[in-house]
Structure formats: structure tokens, C-alpha cells
PyMOL Python script that loads the backbone (N, CA, C, O; Angstrom):
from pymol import cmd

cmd.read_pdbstr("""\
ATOM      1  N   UNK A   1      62.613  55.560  87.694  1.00  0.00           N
ATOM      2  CA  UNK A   1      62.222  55.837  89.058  1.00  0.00           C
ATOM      3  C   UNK A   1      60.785  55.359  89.267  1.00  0.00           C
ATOM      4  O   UNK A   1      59.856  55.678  88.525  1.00  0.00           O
ATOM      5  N   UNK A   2      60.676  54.559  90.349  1.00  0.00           N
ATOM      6  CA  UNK A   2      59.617  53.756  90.437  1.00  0.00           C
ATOM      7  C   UNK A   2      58.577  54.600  91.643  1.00  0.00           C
ATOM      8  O   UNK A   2      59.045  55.704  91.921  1.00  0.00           O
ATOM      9  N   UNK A   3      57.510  54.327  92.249  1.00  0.00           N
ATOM     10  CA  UNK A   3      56.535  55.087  93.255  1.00  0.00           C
ATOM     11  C   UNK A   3      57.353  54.457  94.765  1.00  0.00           C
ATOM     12  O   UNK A   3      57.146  55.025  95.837  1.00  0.00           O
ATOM     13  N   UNK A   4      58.250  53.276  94.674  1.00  0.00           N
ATOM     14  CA  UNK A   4      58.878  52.840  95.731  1.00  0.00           C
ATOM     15  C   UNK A   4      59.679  53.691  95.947  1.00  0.00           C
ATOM     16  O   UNK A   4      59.781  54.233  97.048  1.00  0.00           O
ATOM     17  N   UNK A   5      60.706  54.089  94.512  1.00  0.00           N
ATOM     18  CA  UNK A   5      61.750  55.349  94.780  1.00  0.00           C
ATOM     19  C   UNK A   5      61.606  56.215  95.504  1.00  0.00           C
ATOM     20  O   UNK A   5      62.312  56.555  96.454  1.00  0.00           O
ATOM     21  N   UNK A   6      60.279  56.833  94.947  1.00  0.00           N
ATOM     22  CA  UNK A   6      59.841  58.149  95.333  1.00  0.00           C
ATOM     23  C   UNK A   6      59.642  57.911  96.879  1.00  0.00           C
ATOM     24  O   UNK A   6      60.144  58.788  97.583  1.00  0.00           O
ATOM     25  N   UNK A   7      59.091  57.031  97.438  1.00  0.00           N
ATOM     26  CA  UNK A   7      58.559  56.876  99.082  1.00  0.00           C
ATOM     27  C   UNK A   7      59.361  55.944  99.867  1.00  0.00           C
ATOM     28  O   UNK A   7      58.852  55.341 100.813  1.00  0.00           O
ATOM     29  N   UNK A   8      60.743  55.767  99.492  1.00  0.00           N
ATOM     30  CA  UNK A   8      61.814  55.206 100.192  1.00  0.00           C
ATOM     31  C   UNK A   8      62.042  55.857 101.662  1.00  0.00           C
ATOM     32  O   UNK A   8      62.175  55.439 102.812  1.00  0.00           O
ATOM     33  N   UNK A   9      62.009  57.303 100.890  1.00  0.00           N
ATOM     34  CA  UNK A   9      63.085  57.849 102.235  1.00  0.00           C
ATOM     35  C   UNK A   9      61.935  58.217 103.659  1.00  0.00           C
ATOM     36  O   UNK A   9      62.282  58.634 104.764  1.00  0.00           O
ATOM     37  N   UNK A  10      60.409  57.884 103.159  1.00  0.00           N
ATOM     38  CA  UNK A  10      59.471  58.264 104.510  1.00  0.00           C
ATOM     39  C   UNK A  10      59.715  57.050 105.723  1.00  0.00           C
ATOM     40  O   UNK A  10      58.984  57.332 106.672  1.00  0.00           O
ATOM     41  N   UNK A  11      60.349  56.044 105.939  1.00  0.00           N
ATOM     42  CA  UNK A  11      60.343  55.458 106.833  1.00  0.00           C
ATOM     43  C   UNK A  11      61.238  56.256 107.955  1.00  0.00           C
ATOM     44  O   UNK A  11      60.772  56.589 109.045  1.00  0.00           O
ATOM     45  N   UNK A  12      62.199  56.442 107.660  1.00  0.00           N
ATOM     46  CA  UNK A  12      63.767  57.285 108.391  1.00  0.00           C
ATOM     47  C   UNK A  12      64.293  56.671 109.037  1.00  0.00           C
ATOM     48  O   UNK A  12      65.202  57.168 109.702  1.00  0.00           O
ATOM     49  N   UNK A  13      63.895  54.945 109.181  1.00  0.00           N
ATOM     50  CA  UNK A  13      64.669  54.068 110.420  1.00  0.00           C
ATOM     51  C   UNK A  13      63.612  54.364 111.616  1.00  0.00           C
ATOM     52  O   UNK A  13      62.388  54.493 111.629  1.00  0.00           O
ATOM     53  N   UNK A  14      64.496  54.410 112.494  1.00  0.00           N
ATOM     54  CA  UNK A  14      64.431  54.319 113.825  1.00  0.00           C
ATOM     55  C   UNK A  14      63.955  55.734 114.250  1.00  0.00           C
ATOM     56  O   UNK A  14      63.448  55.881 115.362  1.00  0.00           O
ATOM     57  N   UNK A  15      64.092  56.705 113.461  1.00  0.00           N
ATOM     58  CA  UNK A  15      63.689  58.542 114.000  1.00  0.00           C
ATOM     59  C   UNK A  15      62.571  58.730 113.344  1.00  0.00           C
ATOM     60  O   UNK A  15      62.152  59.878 113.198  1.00  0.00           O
ATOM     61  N   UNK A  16      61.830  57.550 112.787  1.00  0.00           N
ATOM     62  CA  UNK A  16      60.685  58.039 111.894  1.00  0.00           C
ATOM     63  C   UNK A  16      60.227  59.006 112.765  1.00  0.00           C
ATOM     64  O   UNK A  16      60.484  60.207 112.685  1.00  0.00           O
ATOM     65  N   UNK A  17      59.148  58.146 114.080  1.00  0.00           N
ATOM     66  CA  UNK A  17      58.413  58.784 114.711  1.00  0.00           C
ATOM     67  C   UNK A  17      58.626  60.530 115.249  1.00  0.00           C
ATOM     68  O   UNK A  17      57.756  61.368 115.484  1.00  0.00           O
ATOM     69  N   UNK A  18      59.557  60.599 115.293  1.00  0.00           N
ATOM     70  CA  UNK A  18      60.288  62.176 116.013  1.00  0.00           C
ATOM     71  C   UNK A  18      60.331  62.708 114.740  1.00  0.00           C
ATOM     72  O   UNK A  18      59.543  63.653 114.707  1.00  0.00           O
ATOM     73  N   UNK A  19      60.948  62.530 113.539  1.00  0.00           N
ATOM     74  CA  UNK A  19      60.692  63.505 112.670  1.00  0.00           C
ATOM     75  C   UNK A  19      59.453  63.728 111.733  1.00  0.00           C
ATOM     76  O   UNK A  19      59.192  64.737 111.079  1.00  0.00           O
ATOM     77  N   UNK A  20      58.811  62.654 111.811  1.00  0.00           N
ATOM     78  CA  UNK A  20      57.031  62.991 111.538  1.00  0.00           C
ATOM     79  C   UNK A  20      56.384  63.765 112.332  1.00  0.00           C
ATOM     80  O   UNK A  20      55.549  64.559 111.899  1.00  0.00           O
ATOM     81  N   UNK A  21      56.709  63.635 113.769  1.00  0.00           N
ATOM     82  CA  UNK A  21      56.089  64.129 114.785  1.00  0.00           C
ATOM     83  C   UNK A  21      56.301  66.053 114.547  1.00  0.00           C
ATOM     84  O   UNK A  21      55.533  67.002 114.390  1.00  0.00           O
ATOM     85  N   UNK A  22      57.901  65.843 114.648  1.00  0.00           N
ATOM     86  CA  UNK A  22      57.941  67.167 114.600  1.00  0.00           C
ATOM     87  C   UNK A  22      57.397  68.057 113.036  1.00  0.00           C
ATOM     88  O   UNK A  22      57.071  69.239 113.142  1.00  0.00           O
ATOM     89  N   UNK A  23      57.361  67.519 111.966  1.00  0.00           N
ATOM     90  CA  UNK A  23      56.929  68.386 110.943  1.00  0.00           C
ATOM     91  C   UNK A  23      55.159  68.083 110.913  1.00  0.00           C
ATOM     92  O   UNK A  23      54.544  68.462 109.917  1.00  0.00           O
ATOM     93  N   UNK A  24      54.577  67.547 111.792  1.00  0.00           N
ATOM     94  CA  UNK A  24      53.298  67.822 112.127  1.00  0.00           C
ATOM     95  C   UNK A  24      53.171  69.015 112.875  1.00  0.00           C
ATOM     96  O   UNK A  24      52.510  69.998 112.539  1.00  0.00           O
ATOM     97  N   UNK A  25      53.902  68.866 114.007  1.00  0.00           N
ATOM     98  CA  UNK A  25      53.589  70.234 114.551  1.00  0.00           C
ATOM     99  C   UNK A  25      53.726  71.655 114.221  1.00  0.00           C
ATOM    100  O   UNK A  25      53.136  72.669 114.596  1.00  0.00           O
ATOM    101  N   UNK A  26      55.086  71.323 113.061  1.00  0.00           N
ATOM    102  CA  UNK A  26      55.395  72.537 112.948  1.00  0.00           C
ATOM    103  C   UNK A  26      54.574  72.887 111.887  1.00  0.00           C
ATOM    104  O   UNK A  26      54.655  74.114 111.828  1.00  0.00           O
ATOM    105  N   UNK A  27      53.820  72.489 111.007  1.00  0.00           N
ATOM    106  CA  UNK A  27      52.937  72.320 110.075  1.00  0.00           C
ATOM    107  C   UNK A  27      51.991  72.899 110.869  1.00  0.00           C
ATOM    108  O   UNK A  27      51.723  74.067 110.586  1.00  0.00           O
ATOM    109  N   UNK A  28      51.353  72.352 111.882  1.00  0.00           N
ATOM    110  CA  UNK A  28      49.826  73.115 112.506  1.00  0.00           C
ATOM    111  C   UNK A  28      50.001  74.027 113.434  1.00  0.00           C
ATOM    112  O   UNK A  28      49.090  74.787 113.763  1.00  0.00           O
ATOM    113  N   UNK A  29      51.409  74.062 114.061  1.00  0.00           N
ATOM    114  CA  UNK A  29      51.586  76.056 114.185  1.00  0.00           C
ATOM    115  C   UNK A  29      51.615  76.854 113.465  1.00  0.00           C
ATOM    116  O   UNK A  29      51.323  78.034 113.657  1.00  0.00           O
ATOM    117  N   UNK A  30      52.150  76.107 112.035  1.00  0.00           N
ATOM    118  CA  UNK A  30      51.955  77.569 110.948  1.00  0.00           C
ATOM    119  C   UNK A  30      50.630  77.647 110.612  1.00  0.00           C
ATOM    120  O   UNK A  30      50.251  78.806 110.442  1.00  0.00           O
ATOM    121  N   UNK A  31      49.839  76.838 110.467  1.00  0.00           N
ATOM    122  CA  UNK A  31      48.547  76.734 109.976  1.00  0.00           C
ATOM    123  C   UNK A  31      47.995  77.425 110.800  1.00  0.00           C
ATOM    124  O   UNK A  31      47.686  78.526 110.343  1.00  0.00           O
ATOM    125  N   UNK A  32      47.569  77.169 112.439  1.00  0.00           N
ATOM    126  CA  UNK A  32      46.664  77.585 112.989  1.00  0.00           C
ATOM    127  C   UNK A  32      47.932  79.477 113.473  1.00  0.00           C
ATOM    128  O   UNK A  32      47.244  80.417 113.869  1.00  0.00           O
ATOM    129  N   UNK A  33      48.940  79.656 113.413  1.00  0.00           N
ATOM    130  CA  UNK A  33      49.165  81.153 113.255  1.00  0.00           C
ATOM    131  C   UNK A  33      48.657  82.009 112.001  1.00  0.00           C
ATOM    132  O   UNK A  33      48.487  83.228 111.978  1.00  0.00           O
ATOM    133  N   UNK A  34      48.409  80.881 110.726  1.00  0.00           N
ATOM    134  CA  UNK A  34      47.688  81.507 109.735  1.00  0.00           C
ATOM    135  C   UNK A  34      46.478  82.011 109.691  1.00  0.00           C
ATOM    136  O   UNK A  34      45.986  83.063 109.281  1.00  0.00           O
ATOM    137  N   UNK A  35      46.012  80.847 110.303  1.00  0.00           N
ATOM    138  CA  UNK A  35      44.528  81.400 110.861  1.00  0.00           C
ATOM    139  C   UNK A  35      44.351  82.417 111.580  1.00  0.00           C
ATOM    140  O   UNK A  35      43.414  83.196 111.407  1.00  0.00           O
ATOM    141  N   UNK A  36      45.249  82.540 112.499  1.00  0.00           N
ATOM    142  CA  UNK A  36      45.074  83.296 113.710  1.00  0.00           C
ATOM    143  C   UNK A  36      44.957  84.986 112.990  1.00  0.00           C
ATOM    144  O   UNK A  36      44.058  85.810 113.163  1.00  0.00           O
ATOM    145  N   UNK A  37      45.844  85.070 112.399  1.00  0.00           N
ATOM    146  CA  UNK A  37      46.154  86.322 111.797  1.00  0.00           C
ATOM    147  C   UNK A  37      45.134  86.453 110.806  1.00  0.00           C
ATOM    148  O   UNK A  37      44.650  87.585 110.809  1.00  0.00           O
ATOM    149  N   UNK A  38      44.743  85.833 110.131  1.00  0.00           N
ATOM    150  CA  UNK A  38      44.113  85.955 109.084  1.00  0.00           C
ATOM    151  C   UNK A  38      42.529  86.159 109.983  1.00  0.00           C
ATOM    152  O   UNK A  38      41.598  86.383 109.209  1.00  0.00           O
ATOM    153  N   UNK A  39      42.274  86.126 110.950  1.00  0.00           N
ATOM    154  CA  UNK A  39      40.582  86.183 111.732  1.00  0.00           C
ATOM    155  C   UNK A  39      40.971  87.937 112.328  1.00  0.00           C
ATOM    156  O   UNK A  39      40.080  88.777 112.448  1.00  0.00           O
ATOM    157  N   UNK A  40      42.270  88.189 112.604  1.00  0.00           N
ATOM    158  CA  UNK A  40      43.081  88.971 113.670  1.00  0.00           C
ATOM    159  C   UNK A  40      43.065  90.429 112.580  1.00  0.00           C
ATOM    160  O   UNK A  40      42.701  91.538 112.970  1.00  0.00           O
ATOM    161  N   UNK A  41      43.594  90.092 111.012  1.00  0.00           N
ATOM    162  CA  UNK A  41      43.168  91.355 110.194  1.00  0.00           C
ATOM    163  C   UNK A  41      41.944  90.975 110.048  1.00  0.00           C
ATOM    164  O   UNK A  41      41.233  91.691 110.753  1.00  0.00           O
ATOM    165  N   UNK A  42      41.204  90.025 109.351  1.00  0.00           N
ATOM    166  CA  UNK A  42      39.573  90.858 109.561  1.00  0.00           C
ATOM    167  C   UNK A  42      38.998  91.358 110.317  1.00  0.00           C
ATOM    168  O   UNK A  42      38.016  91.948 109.867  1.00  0.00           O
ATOM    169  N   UNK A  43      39.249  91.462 112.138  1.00  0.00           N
ATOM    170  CA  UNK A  43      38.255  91.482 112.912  1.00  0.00           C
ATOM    171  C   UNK A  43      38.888  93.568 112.606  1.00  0.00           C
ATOM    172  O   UNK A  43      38.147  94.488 112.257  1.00  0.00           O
ATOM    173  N   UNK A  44      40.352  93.651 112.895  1.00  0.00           N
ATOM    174  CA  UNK A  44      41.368  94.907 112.712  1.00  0.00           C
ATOM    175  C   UNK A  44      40.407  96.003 111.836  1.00  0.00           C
ATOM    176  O   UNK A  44      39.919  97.041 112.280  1.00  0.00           O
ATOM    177  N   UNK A  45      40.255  95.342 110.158  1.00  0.00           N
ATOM    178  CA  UNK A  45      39.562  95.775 109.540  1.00  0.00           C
ATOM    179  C   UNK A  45      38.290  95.910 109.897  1.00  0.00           C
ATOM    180  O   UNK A  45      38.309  96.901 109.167  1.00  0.00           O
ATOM    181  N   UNK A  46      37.374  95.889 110.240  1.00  0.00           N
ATOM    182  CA  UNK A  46      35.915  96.151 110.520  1.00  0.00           C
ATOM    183  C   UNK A  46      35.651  96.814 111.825  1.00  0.00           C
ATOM    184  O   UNK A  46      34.483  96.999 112.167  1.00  0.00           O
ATOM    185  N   UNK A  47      36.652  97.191 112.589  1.00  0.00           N
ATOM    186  CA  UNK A  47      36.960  98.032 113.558  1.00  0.00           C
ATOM    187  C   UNK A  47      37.095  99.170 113.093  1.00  0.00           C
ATOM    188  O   UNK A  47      36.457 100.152 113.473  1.00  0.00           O
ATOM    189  N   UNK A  48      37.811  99.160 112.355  1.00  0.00           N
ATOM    190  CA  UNK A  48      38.516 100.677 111.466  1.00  0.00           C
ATOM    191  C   UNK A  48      37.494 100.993 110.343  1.00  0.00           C
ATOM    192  O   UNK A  48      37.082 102.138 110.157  1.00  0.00           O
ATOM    193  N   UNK A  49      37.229 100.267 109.840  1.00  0.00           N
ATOM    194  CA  UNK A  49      35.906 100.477 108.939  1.00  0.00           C
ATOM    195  C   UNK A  49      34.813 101.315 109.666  1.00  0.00           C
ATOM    196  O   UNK A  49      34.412 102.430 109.331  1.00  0.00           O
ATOM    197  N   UNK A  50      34.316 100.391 110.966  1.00  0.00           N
ATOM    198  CA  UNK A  50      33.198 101.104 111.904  1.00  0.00           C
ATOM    199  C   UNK A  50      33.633 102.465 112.378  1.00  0.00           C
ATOM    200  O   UNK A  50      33.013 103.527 112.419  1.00  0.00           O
ATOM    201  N   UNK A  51      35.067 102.101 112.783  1.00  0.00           N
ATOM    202  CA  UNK A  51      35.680 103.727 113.433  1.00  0.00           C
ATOM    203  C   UNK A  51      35.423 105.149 112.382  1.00  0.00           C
ATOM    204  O   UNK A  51      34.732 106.141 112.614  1.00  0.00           O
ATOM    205  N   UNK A  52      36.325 104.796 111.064  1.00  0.00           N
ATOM    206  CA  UNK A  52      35.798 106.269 109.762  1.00  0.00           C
ATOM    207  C   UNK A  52      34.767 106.434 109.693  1.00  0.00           C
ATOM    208  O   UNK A  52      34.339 107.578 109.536  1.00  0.00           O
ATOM    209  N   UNK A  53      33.924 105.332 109.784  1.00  0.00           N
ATOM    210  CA  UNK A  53      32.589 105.532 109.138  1.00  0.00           C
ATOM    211  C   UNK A  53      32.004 106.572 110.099  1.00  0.00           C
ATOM    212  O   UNK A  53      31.430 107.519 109.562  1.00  0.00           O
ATOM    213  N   UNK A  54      32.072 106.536 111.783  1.00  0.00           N
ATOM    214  CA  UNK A  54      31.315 107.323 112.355  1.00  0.00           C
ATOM    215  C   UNK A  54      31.557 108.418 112.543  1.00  0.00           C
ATOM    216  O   UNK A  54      30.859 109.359 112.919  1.00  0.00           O
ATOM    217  N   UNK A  55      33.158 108.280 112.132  1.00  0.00           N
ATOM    218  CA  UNK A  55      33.668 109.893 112.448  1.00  0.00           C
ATOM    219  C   UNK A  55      33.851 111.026 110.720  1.00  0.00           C
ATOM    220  O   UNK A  55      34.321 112.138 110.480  1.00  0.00           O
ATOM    221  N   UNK A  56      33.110 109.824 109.809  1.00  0.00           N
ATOM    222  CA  UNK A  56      32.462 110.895 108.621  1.00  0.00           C
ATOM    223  C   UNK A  56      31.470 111.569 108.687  1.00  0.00           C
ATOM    224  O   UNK A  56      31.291 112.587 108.017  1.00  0.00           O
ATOM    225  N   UNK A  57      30.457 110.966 109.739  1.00  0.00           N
ATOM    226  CA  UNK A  57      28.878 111.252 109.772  1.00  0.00           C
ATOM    227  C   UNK A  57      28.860 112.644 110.378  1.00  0.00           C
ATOM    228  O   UNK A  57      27.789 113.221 110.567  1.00  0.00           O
TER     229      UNK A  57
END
""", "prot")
cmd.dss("prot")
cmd.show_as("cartoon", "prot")
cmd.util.cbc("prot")
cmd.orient("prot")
């Protein structure tokens, strides 16, 4: 198996463009929902952090 083998099947014909297209996007909705969530529990956490803290004092 040669490096041609391996990268045969990225052209797809004629649907390249539409199925590159689409696993880009769906790639940077998961990414940027990763993000999203991941800014969404830290901000969660330091809310709740600030909240116990004042109602220990």
C-alpha cells in the first residue's frame, strides 16, 4: 500500500466539493459547540464558586 493508496478515495469524483464542504462544517459546529460549552461551564463554575463563598461568610 502506497501514500497514493492511502489518498485515492479524497477526490470523490464529481461530489468532492459537497462532501468536503459538508464535513467542514460539521467539524466547526462541533468545535465551536465545544467551545461554547466549555467557556459556558467555566463562566457556571465561578458563579457558584462566588455564590457559596458569600453565603459562608
Amino acid at each position: 500500500m502506497t501514500w497514493v493508496d492511502v489518498f485515492d478515495f479524497l477526490p470523490f469524483g464529481k461530489y468532492a466539493f459537497y462532501i468536503w464542504f459538508s464535513y467542514l462544517t460539521a467539524f466547526g459546529v462541533v468545535g465551536f459547540l465545544f467551545i461554547r460549552t466549555t467557556f459556558i461551564h467555566k463562566t457556571i463554575q465561578k458563579q457558584l464558586r462566588n455564590k457559596y463563598l458569600r453565603e459562608a461568610k
